[in-house]
C-alpha positions in Angstrom: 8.1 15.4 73.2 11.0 13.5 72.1 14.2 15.2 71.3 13.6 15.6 67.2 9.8 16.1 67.2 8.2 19.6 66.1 4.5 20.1 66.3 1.9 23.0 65.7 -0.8 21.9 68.1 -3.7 24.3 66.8 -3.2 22.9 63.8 -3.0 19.4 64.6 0.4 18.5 62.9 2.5 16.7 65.2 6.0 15.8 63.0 8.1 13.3 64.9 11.5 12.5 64.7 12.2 15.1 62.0 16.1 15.2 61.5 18.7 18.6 61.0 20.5 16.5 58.3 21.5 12.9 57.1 24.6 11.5 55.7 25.3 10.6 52.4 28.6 7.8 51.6 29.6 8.8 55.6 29.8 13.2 54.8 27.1 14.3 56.8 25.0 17.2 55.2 22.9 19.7 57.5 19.4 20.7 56.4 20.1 24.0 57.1 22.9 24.4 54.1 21.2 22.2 51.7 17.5 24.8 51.9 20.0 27.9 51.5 21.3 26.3 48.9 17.9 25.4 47.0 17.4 29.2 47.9 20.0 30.7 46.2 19.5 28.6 43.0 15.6 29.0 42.9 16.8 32.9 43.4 19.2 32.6 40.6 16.8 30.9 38.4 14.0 33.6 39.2 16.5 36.2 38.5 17.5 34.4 34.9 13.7 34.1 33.9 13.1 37.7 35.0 15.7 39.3 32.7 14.4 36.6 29.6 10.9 38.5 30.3 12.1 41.6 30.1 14.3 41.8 27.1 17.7 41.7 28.9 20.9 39.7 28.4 20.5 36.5 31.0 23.9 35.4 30.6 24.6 39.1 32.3 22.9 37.3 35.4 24.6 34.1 35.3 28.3 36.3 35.5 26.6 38.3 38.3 25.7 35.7 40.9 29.0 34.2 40.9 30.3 36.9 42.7 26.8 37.9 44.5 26.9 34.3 46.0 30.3 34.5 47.6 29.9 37.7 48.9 26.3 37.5 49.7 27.5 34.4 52.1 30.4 36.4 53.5 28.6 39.5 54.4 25.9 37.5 55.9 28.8 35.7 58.5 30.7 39.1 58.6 27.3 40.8 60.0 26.4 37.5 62.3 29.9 37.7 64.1 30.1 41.0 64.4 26.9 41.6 66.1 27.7 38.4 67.7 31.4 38.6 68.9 32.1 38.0 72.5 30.7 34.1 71.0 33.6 34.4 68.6 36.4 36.4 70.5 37.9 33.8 72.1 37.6 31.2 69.3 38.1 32.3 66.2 38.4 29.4 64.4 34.4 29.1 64.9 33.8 32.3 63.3 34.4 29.3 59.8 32.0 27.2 61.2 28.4 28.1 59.9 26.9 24.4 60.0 24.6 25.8 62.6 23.2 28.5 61.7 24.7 32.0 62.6 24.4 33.8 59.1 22.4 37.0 59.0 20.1 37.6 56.4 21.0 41.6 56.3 24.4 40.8 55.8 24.0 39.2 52.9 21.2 41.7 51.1 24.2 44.7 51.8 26.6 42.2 50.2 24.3 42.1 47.4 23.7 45.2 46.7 27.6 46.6 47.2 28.5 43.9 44.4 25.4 44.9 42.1 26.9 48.7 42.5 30.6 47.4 41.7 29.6 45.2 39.2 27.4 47.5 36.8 30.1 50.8 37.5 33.0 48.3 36.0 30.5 46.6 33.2 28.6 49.8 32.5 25.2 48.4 33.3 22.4 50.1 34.5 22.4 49.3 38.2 18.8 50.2 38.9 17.3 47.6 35.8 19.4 45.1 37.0 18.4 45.9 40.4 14.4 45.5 39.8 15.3 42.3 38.3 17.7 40.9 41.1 15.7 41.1 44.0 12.8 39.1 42.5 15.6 36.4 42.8 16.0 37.8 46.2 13.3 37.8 48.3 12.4 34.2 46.7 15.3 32.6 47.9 15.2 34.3 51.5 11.1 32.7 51.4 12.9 29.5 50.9 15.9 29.8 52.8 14.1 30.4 56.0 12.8 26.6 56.6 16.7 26.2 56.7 16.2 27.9 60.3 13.4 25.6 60.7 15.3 22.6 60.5 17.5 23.9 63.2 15.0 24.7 65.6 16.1 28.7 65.8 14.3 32.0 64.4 11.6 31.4 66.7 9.6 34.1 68.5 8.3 34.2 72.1 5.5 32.4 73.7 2.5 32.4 72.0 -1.0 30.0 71.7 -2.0 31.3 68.7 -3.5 28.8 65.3 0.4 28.6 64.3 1.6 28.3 67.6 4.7 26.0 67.5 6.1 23.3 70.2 9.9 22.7 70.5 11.8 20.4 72.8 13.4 22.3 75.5 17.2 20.5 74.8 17.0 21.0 70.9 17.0 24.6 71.1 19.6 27.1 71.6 18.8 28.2 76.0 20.0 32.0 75.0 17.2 31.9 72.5 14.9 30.8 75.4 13.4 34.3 77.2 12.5 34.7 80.0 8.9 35.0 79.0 9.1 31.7 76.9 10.5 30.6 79.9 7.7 31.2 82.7 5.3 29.4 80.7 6.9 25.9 80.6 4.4 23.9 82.5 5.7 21.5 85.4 6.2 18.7 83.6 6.7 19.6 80.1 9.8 19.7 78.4 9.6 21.9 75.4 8.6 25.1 74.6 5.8 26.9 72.8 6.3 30.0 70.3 5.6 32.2 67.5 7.0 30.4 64.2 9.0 33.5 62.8 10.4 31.7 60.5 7.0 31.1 59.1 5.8 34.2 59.4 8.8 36.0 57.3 8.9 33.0 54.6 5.2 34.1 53.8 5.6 37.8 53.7 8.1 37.2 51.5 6.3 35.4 48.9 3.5 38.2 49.5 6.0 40.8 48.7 7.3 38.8 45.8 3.5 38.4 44.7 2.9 42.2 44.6 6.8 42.6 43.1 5.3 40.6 40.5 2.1 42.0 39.9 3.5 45.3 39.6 6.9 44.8 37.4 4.8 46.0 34.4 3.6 48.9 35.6 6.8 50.5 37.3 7.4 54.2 36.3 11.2 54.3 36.6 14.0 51.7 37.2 14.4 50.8 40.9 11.0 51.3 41.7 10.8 47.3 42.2 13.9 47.7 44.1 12.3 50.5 46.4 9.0 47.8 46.9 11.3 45.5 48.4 13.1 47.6 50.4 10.0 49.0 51.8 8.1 45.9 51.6 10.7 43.5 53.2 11.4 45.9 55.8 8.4 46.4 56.8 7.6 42.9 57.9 10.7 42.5 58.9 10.3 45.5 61.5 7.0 44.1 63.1 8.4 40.4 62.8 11.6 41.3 64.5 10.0 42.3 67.4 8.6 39.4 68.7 12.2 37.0 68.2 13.8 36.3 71.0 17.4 35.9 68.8 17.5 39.3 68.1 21.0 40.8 67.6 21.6 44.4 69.2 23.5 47.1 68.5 26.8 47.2 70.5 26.0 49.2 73.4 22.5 49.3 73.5 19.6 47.6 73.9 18.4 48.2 70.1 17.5 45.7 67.5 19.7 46.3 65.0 17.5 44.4 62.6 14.3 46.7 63.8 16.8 49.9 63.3 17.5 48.2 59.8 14.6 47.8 58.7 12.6 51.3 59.5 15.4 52.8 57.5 15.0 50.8 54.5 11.0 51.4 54.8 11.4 55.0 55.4 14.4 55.5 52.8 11.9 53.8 50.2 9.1 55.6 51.0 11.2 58.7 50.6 12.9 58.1 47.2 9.8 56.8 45.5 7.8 60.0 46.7 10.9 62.3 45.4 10.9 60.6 42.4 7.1 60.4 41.1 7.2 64.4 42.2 10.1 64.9 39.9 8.0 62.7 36.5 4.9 64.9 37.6 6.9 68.1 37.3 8.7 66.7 33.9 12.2 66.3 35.2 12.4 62.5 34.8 10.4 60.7 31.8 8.4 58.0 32.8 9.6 54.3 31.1 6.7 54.2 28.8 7.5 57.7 27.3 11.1 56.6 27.1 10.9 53.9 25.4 8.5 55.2 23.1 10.4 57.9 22.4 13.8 55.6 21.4 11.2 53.4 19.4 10.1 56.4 17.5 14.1 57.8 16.9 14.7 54.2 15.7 12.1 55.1 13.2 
C-alpha cells in the first residue's frame, strides 16, 4: 500500500491516496478539525430544530453553544492530556497543539453537561428539558466527528478479518497504537496493518442511539429521560467498543480503561435513575408530562 491509501478489503473498497488535509491560499487545514467542526454545527443545528419542535425558545440554544463549544473543546484537551501526560510533561507547549488528534470525546460530554448545569442555575432554566434536547445535538455531532479520526488514521481497534475489516499503511499510523497483536499478524512482506474500524463502529451506534432518541422524544415520561437514553445508550457501545482499541487511555496507576470505567457508570447510573424514577410516577410522587401539562392546560382554562 502506498503511504495515503485506506482500503476495506472484504468489502472491496480500496481508496488511494486519500489526504489528512489540503491547503487553501498557502494555510493548510487538517481534515480532522474541519469534520469536528461540521460536527459541532450539524449538533448545533439538531439542537436548534429540536427546541422549534418542541415549543421552546431556540435562541435559548444559540446563547448556549457559545459557551458549550469552548468548553466542550477545552475539557476534551484537558481529559486527553491528563490521561495522556508523560507525552506532554516535558513539552508543554504541545499540550496547544491538537492538529493531530488527541481530544477525548468524554472530556468534552462532562464539559457539556457542567456548562448546561451552570448555565440553566444562572438563567433559571430547566436543566433537564434543555438537557433531552441538547444531546440530540450531541450524539449527532460525535456520529460525525468520528470520520475526523478517520482521516488521521487513529481510533482503530486490533487485528481483525472481519466484512469491515480495514488496511492501514504501517508508517501512517501512530506505532504506540500498533499492539502487539496487530503486530504479529503483519505478513513478511506487507507494510500496513489490518483492524477493526472503531471509528466506524461508534459513528453508527451513534446514529442508532440517536434513531431511538428520536423515536422516543414523544413518548418520554419526565424530563431527562432522553438524557438518561444517551447516557445509557452511548455508554453502552462505548463499553463493548472500547474494548477492542488499541488507543485506550488508562487510569493512572492501573491497567484500567478509563473510558470502559466511564462508560459502565454512565450505563448503570442511567439504568438506575430511570428505574427510581418510573417507581416514584407509579406510586404518585412525580406526575407524568402528559398529566402535567394537561393539568396547566386545564388551570389556563
Amino acid at each position: 500500500m502506498n503511504v495515503s491509501d485506506i482500503a476495506f478489503p472484504n468489502l472491496g473498497i480500496y481508496l488511494e491516496n486519500v489526504p489528512r488535509g489540503f491547503e487553501v491560499f498557502g494555510f493548510y487545514i487538517a481534515f480532522y478539525g474541519l469534520i469536528i467542526g461540521i460536527g459541532v454545527l450539524a449538533g448545533i443545528l439538531m439542537a436548534v430544530h429540536e427546541a422549534k419542535v418542541t415549543g421552546q425558545n431556540p435562541d435559548t440554544y444559540w446563547d448556549f453553544v457559545i459557551y458549550a463549544v469552548i468548553f466542550s473543546v477545552i475539557g476534551a484537551r484537558i481529559y486527553y492530556v491528563v490521561f495522556e501526560w508523560d507525552k506532554y510533561k516535558d513539552d508543554l507547549l504541545s499540550i496547544f497543539n491538537t492538529r493531530n488528534g488527541g481530544m477525548a470525546i468524554y472530556g468534552a460530554v462532562i464539559a457539556a453537561f457542567l456548562t448546561l448545569f451552570v448555565y440553566t442555575r444562572i438563567k433559571k432554566l430547566n436543566a433537564l428539558q434543555m438537557g433531552d434536547t441538547g444531546v440530540m445535538g450531541l450524539i449527532l455531532g460525535q456520529a460525525i466527528g468520528r470520520w475526523g479520526n478517520f482521516m488521521n488514521r487513529e481510533v482503530f481497534g486490533e487485528y481483525t478479518n472481519n466484512l469491515f475489516a480495514m488496511r492501514l499503511p504501517i508508517v501512517a499510523v501512530r506505532s504506540r497504537d500498533i499492539s502487539e497483536n496487530v503486530a504479529a499478524h503483519i505478513g513478511a512482506g506487507e507494510n500496513f496493518i489490518q483492524v477493526h474500524p472503531t471509528f466506524l463502529y461508534e459513528s453508527a451506534w451513534n446514529l442508532l442511539v440517536l434513531v431511538l432518541m428520536l423515536s422516543y422524544r414523544k413518548h418520554k415520561k419526565f424530563h431527562g429521560e432522553i438524557c438518561l437514553l444517551y447516557l445509557g445508550g452511548y455508554g453502552l457501545g462505548r463499553f463493548f467498543i472500547e474494548g477492542i482499541r488499541t488507543d485506550t487511555l488508562f487510569i493512572p496507576g492501573t491497567q484500567l480503561p478509563v473510558s470502559q470505567v466511564l462508560s459502565l457508570v454512565m450505563v448503570l447510573f442511567a439504568l438506575t435513575a430511570d428505574i427510581v424514577v418510573r417507581l416514584r410516577i407509579r406510586s404518585g410522587k412525580v406526575i407524568p408530562l402528559k398529566e402535567a401539562a394537561k393539568v396547566a392546560e386545564d388551570a389556563e382554562t
